[in-house]
C-alpha positions as CSV (number, residue, x, y, z in Angstrom):
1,X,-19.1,-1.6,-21.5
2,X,-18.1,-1.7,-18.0
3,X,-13.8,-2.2,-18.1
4,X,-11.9,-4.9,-15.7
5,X,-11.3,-2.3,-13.4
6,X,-14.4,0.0,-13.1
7,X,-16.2,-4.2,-12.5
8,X,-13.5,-4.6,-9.6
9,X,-14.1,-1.2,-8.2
10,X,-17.8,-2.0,-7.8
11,X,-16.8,-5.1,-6.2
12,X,-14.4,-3.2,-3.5
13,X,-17.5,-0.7,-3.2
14,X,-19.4,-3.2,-1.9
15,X,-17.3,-5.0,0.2
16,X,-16.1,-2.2,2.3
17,X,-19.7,-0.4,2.1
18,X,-21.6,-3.5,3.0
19,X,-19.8,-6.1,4.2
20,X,-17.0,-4.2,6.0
21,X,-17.0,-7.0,8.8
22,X,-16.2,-9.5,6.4
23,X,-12.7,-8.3,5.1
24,X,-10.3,-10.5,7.0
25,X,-12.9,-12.7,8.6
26,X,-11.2,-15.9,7.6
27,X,-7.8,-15.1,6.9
28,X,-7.4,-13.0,10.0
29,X,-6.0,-9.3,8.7
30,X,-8.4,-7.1,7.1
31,X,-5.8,-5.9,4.1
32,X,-7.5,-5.7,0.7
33,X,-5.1,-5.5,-2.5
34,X,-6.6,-4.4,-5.6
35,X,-3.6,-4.7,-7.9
36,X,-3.6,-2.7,-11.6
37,X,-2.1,-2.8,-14.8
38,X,1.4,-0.4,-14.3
39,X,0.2,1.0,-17.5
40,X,-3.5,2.3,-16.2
41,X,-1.7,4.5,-13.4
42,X,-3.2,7.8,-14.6
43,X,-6.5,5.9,-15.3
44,X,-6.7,4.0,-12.0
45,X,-5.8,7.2,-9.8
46,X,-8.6,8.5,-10.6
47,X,-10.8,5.4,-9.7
48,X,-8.9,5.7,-6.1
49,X,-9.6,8.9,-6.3
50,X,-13.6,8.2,-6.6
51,X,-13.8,4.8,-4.5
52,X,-12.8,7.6,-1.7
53,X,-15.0,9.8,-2.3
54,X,-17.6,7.3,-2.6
55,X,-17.1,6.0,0.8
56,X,-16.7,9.8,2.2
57,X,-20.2,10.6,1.0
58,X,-21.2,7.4,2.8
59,X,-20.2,8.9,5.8
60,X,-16.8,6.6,5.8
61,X,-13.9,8.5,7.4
62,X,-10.5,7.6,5.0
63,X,-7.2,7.8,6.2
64,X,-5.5,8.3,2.2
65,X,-2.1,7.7,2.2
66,X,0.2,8.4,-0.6
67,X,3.0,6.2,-0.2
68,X,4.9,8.4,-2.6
69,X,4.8,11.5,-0.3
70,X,4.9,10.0,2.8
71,X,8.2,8.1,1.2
72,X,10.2,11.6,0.5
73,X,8.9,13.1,3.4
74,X,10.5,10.7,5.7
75,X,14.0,11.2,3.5
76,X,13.5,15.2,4.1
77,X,12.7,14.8,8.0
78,X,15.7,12.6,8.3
79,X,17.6,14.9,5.9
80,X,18.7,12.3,3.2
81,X,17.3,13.2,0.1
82,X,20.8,14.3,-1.3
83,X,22.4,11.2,0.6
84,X,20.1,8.4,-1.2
85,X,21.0,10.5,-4.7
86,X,24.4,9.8,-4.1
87,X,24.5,6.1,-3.0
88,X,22.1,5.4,-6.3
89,X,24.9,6.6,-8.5
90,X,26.8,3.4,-6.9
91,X,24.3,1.1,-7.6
92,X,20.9,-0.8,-7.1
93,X,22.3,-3.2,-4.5
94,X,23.7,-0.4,-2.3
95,X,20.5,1.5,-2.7
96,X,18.2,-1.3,-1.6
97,X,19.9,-1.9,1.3
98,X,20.4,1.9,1.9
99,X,16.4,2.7,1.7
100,X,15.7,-0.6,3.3
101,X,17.4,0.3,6.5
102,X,16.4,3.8,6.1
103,X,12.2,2.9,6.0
104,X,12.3,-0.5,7.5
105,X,14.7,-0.7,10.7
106,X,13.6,-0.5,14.0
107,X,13.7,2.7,16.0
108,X,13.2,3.7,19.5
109,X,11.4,0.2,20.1
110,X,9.0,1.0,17.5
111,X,9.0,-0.3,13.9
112,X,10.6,1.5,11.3
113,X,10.0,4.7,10.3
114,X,7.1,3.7,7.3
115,X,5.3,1.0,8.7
116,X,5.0,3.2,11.8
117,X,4.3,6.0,10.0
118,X,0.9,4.1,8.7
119,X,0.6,2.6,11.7
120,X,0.1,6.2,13.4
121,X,-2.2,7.2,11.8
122,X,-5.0,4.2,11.6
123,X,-7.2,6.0,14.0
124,X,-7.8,8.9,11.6
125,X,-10.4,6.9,10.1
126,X,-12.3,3.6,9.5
127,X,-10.7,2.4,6.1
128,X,-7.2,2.8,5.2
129,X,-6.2,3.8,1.4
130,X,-2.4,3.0,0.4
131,X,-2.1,4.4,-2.9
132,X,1.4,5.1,-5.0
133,X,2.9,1.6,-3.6
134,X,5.3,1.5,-7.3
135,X,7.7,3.9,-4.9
136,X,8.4,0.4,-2.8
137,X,10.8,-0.9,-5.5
138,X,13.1,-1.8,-5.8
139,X,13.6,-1.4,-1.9
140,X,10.6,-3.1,-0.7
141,X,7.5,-5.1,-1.8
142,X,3.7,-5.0,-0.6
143,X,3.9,-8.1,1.2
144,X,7.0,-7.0,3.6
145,X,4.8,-3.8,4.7
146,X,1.5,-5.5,5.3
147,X,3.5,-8.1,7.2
148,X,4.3,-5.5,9.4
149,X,0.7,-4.5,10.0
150,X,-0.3,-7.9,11.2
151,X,-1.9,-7.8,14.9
152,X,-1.6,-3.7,14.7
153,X,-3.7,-2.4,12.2
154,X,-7.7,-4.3,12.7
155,X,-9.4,-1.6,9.9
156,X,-10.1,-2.0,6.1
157,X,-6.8,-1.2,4.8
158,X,-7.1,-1.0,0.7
159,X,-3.8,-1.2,-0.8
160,X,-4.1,0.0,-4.7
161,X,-0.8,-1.9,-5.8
162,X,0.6,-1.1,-9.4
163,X,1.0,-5.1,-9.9
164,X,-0.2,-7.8,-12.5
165,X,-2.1,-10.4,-11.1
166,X,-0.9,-13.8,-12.4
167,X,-2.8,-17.1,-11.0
168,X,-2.0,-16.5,-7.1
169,X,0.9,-14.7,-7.0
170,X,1.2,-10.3,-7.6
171,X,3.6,-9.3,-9.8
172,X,5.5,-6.0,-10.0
173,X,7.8,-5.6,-12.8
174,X,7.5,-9.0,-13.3
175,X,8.8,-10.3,-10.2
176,X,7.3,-12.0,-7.5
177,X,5.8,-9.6,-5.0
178,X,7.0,-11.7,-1.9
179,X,4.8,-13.8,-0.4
180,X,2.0,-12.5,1.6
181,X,-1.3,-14.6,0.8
182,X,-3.3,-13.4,3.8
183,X,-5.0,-10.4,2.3
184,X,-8.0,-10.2,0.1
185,X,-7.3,-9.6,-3.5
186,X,-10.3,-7.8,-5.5
């Protein structure tokens, strides 16, 4: 028996093997989320990890980004790994705005430091894979980051988003996961 997830992956197979020029046709961005159980992390990793490969044998180049890396690799280029320790001892709030203004605010013109980062990189390849997105909370949410990719990024970008889907909305803990509508959910 084939689970919820391996039946989805099939589906995402065949949309960006076969019918690549369809991802965004009517809603105007080509962003796919395939959101997961939290809980099948290990388990879904390792379907990421084989939906990229798949397309690699296909002759599809990937651009793979792990969100989580690229996340403290921008804290230890900007040297504030020990600073964003210390403001989460004082609290959630000030560590949301801290990260928040640390990723998202505009610098030198250009967007902030991770949407840009992604950005910089889409001509590595001709599908995008976000994977790790969980390290976005409690800072962030999916929606704010593709919002940023609107009109910039015009590739399959696959976000694997560790979310419950609940009628039309994404949930991440629970919580609404803003409200970006545009991209395809598989």
């Amino acid at each position: 028996m084939t689970s919820k997830i391996e039946g989805r992956i099939k589906k995402l197979n065949d949309l960006v093997l076969n019918r690549r020029e369809e991802i965004g046709k009517r809603s105007g961005v080509p962003f796919i989320i395939f959101p997961y159980p939290p809980t099948s992390e290990l388990r879904t990793i390792e379907k990421i990890e084989a939906f990229i490969e798949k397309l690699e044998f296909n002759d599809i180049d990937v651009v793979k980004i792990n969100m989580r890396d690229m996340f403290f690799s921008i804290l230890e280029d900007r040297r504030l790994v020990d600073s964003v320790i210390e403001v989460e001892k004082e609290g959630e709030e000030d560590l949301k705005e801290s990260l928040r203004s640390v990723f998202f605010e505009p610098v030198d013109g250009d967007l902030g430091p991770l949407p840009q980062s992604i950005i910089d990189r889409k001509d590595e390849g001709d599908v995008m894979v976000l994977y790790h997105l969980g390290v976005l909370y409690p800072f962030s949410s999916l929606s704010t980051l593709l919002t940023n990719f609107e009109n910039k990024i015009d590739k399959p970008l696959v976000a694997f988003y560790p979310a419950e889907k609940e009628g039309d909305e994404i949930k991440f803990l629970g919580e609404a996961d803003g409200s970006y509508y545009r991209a395809k959910v598989v």
